[in-house]
N, C-alpha and C positions, 0 to 999 in steps of 0.2 A: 643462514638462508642465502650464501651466495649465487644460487638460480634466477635471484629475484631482483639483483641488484644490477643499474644501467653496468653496461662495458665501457672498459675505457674510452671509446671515443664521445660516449655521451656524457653528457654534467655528470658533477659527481651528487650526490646523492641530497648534499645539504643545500647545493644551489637550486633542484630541482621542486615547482612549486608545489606548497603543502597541500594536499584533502584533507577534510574537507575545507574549502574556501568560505569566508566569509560573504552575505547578500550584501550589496549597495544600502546603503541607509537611505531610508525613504522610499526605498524600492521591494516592498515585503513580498509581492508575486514572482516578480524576476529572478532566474538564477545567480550565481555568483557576476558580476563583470568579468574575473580571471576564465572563467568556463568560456564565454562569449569568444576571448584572445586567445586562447586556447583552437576551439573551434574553428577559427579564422586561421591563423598560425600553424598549429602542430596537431594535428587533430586524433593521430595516433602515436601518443606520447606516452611519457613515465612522469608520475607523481609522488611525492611521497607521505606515507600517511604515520598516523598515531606510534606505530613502532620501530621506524626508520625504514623499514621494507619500501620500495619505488615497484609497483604494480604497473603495467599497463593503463591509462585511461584513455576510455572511449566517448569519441565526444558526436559522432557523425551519425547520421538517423540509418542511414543503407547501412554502414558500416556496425552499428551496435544492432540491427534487425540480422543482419547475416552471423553475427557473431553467437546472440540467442538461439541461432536457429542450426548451430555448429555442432554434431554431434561430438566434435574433437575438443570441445568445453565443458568442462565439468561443476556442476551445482558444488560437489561434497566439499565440504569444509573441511575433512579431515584430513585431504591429499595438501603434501607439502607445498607451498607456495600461494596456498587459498588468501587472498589479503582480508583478513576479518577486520568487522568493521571496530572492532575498541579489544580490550582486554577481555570482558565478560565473555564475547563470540569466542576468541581463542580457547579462554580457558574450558567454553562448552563444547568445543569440537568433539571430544569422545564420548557425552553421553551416549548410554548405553539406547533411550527411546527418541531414535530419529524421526521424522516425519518425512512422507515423499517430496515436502520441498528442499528438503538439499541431500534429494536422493538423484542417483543420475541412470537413466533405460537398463536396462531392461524392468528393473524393482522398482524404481519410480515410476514405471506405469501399471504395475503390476496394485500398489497401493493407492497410486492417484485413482484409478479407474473402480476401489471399492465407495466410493463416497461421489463420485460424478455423476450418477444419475436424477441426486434433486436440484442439480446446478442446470439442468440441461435446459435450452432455451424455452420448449415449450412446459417443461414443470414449472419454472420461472415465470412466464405469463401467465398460466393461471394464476400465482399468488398475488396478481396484480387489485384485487377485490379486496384482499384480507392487508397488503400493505395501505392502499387507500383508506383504510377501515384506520389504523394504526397510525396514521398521517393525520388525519383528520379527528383524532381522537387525541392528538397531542397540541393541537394547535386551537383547539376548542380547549383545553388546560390553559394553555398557554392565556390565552385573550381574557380569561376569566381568574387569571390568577394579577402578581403586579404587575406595573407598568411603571417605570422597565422592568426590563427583566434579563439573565443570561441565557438566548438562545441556543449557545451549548448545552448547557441544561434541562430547559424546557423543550426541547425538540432536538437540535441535532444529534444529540449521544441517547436520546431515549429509542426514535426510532428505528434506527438500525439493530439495536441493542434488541428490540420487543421483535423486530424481522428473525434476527439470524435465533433466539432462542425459540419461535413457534417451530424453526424449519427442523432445530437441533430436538426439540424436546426438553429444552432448561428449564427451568422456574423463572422468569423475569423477578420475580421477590427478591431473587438472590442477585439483581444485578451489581449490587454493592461491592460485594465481594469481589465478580470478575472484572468490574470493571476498574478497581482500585489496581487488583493485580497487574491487571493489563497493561496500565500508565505505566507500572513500573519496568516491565520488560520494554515496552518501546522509548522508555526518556534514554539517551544518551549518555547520561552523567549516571546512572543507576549501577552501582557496586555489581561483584561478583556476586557476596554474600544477598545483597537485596533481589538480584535475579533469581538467584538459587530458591530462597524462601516463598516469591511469588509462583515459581514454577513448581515447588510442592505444594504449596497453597489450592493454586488450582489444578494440580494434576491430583491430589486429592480428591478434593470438588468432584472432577469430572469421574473418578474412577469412583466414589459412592453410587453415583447418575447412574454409570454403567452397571452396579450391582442389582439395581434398581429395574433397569431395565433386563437383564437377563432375567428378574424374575416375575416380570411382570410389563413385556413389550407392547410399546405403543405403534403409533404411528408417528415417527420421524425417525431421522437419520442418526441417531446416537442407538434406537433400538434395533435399526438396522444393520448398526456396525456387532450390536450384541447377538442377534439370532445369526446372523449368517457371518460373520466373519471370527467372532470371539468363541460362541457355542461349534462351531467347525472347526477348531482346534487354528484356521488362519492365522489369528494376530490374539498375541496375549491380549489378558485384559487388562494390564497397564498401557499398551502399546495402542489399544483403543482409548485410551483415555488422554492420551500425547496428541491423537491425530483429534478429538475431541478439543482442546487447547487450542490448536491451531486453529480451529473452522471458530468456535467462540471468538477469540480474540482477533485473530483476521476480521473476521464477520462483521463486525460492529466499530471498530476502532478506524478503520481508515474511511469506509462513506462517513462516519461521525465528522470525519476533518474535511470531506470533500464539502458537505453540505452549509458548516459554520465558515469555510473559507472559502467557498464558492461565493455565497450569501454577502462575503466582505468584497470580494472581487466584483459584482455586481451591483454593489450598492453606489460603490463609486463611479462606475459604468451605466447609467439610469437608462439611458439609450438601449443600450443589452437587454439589462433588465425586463424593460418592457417586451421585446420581442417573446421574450416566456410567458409573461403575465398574461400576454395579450392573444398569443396563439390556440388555435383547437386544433392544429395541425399533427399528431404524433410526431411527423418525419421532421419537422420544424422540431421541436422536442428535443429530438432524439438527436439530433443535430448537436443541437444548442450543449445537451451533457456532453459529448464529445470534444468540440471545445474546451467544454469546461476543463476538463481532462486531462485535455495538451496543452493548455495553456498552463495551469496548477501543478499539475505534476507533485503530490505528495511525497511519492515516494522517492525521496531528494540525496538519498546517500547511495543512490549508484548500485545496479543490482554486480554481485561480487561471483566470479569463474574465476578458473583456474585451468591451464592448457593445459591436453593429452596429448598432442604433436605440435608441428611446429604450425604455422597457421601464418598465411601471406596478407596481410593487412592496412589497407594506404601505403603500400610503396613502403610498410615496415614487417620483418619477423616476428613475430612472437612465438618463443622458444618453449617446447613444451616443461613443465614445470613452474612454468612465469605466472604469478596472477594481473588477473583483469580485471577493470571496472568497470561497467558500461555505464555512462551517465544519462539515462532516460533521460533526465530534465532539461539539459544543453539540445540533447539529440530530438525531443519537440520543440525548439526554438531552432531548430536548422535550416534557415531561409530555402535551402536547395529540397526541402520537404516541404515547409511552408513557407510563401510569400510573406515578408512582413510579418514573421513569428511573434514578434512582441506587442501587437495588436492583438487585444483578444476581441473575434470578432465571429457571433454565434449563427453564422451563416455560412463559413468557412466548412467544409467537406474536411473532416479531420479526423474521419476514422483509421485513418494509416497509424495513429500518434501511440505511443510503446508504452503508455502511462500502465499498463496491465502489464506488460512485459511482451514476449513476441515466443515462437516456437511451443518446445514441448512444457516448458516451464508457466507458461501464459498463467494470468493469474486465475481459479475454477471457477473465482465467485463472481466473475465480471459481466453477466446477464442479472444475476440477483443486484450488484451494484447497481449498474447503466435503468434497472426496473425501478429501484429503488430511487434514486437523484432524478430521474424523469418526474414521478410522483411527487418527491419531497421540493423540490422548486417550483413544478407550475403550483400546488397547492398552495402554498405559503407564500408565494407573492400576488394568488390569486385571493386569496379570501383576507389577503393582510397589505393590502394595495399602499397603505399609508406608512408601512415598514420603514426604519430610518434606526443608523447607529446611535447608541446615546453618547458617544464618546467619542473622540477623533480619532482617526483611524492608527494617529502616532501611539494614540495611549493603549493600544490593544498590545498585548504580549504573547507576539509570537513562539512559536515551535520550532526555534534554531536547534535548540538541544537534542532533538525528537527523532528518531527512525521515521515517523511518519511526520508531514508536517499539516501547519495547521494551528489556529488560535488555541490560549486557554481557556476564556471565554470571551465570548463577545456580547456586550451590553446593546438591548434594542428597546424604541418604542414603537409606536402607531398611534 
């Protein structure tokens, strides 16, 4: 893969700094400090990652939002030079059922736009009655069961989890299932083989669901995908059951991490905190998740392109065939986008922040999210005012290992 590799004039490969970087100890919100020197320094540079390949990294907010929004960038994994994030991604480059997120236009709109209609902003507000229902139904468990107890458990992963299967048409009974599989495709350290078996596990799963619904269609979006896309010869019915996977396990697995590391980010921040509690303002609200957003920044391993031509970037080339990182999580702490980035401060106007991504790739579910974390914080620090961690926040064990980031549990009282 000599496409990929700096030129002689720059470092050579082994002096150039590793991805991912390690966080600051003591510092579980904040990006790496190498990210920050970076930013400051070389801010379109080469890194080198898990297989000796030196990609591109982007570390600049204007510069990774133009980059997203580059037609001359490619989602596909399969084109030579894509920097995959570990082995597992490599080795799955060529399955045969891709899904349109690492598909690139004209077929990645062509598929994204079969499933976009219940994501749309005003389907989304209505379901604002039936998540409040589901909000308020977990946290009334919650108060009535121990004390303490792991808010991961009692609320943050059930939530999300009881949202995205009313909108899919799942069984929530069966949350066990996808939800075990799920951890295993997003931890980090997860084999090829352990990948592979989760991904039959539940592309299983989901292609039963679809038999199910071809013979007997509901009302939601997996029977949707069966009458009009599967029954129309569109998309096989395995190929329905892949893009089923994704909307599942998207669905549920990253608000699950926003809400339990929001909830730790706030606790320590009391000040913050109250502004949610305390507010009947929506716009206030709505705000305040936005923040949350760009300050958090889950999705911490850099969304991954690969150039179609050459592309003029900070006073740098990047040559088509080169892969690239763009690192969301540096590029919301970019002073020159926000003032004083490392404040998180939920009055701050922070809807610019790429936490969803930017362009044609932007993340679908980010109205069901933003409805969702709106609901699930003012509720729960509104009817649970005396909320408090049971543990110091050193003793929680974070999600370094993780695609998504985010506690395993976090222990709370009242």
């Amino acid at each position: 893969m000599t496409e990929t590799l700096a030129s002689a004039s720059e470092p050579s490969a082994e002096h150039l700094p590793r991805h991912p970087a390690p966080r600051a100890a003591g510092c579980p919100f904040d990006p790496p400090p190498a990210l920050h020197a970076l930013q400051a320094e070389s801010p379109v540079s080469r890194v080198r990652i898990w297989d000796g390949s030196t990609p591109w990294f982007i570390t600049r907010h204007d510069h990774v939002r133009a980059l997203l929004g580059d037609p001359r960038v490619s989602a596909d994994p399969r084109r030579p030079g894509y920097p995959h994030r570990n082995a597992v991604g490599a080795a799955a480059r060529d399955v045969e059922e891709r899904t349109f997120l690492t598909m690139d236009d004209p077929e990645h709109a062509t598929h994204r736009r079969m499933v976009t209609a219940p994501f749309a902003i005003k389907r989304v507000e209505a379901l604002r009655p039936q998540v409040q229902r589901f909000v308020d139904e977990r946290i009334d468990a919650m108060l009535a069961g121990p004390n303490p107890t792991d808010l991961v458990e009692a609320f943050a992963l059930p939530v999300p989890s009881l949202v995205i299967c009313a909108l899919l048409g799942v069984p929530y009974a069966d949350h066990d299932l996808f939800q075990r599989n799920t951890q295993v495709l997003v931890r980090a350290g997860s084999t090829p083989a352990q990948v592979r078996d989760a991904l039959v596990a539940l592309t299983g799963y989901l292609d039963g669901l679809m038999g199910d619904k071809i013979a007997d269609p509901g009302d939601d979006l997996l029977s949707t995908l069966a009458t009009e896309q599967v029954a129309t010869g569109r998309m096989t019915r395995r190929e329905a059951a892949r893009m089923g996977v994704l909307l599942l396990a998207a669905g549920h697995e990253t608000t699950a991490n926003m809400i339990s590391l929001g909830t730790v980010a706030l606790l320590r921040n009391p000040e913050q905190l109250a502004l949610i509690r305390d507010t009947d303002d929506p716009a206030v609200l709505a705000g305040a998740v936005e923040e949350l957003l760009r300050y958090l920044n889950i999705t911490h391993s850099g969304r991954r392109r690969v150039a179609l031509a050459d592309i003029e970037v900070g006073g740098q080339t990047i040559r088509a065939g080169e892969g690239i990182i763009l690192a969301g999580d540096i590029a919301n702490r970019d002073p020159e986008a926000f003032p004083d980035p490392d404040r998180l401060d939920l009055t701050r106007r922070a809807r610019h922040h790429v936490a969803f991504g930017y362009g044609v790739h932007q993340c679908l579910g980010q109205p069901l999210a933003r409805v969702e974390l709106q609901i699930a914080y003012k509720s729960l620090y509104s009817r649970v005012p005396t909320l408090a961690m049971a543990v110091d926040v050193d003793e929680l064990r974070f999600k370094h290992d993780g695609l998504v980031y985010g506690v395993y549990e976090l222990p709370v009282t009242w």
